[in-house]
C-alpha positions in Angstrom: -61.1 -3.9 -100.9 -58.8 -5.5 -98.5 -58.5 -4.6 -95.1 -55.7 -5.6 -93.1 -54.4 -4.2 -89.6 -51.3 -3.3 -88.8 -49.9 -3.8 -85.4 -46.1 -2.6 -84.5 -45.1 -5.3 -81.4 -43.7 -3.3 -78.6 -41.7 -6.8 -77.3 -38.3 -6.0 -78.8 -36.4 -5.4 -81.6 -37.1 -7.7 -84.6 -40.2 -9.5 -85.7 -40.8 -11.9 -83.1 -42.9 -14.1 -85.7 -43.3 -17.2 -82.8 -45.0 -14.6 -80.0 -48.7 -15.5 -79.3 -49.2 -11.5 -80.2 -47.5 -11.9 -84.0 -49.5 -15.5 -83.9 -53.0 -13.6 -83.4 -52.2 -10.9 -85.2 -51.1 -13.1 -88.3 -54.5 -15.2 -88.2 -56.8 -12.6 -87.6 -55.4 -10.5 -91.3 -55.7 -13.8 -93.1 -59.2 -14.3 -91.8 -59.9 -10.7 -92.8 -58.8 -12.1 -96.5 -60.5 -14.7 -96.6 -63.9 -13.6 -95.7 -63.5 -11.0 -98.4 -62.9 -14.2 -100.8 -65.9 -15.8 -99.3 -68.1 -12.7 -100.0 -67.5 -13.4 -103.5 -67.4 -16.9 -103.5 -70.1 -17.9 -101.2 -69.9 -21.7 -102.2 -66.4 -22.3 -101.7 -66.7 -25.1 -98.9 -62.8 -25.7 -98.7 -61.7 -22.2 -98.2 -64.8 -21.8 -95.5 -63.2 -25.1 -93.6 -60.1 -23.3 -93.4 -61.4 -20.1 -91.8 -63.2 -22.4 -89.8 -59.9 -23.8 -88.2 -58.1 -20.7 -88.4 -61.0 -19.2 -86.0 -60.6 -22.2 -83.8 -56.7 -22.6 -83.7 -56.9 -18.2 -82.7 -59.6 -18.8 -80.6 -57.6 -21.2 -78.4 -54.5 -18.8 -78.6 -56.8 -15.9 -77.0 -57.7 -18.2 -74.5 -53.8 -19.3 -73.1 -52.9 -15.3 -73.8 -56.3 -14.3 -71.3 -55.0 -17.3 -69.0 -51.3 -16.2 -68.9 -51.2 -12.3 -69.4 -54.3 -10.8 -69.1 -52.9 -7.6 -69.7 -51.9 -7.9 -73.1 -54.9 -9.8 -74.0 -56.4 -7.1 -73.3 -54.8 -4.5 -75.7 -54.5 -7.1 -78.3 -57.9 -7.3 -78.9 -58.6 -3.5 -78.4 -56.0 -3.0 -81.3 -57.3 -5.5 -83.4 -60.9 -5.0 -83.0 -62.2 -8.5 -82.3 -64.4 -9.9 -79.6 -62.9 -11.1 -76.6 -63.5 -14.8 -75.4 -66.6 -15.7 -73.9 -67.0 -15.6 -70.1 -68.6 -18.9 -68.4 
């Protein structure tokens, strides 16, 4: 039952694998696996640390995308269906 998104980057030909879109992209599938591990394996501390930091280190590549080209941060997250940043 795994769910994973696919997203077809507009920015070229090629994967562009070091883009702050691929980046996202990239982070937010393998958090998308790995809460489907963790649903079965509640008590797996190590593998929640690790979504942990994944959520932080996307989390903090949302934020330069918003801060740089708020455009595109924009249709990123429409596309990928996740919460944008919070607004203090």
């Amino acid at each position: 039952m795994n769910k994973k998104i696919f997203l077809h980057l507009s920015s070229g030909p090629g994967k562009k694998t070091g883009s702050v879109e691929f980046q996202i992209y990239n982070l937010t599938n393998r958090v998308i696996k790995l809460t489907s591990h963790l649903k079965q394996h509640s008590k797996d501390y190590s593998s929640q640390r690790g979504l942990w930091k994944m959520l932080g280190k996307r989390k903090r590549l949302l934020f330069y995308l918003s801060k740089n080209d708020i455009n595109c941060y924009e249709n990123l997250i429409s596309k990928l269906g996740i919460r944008g940043l919070k607004i203090r």
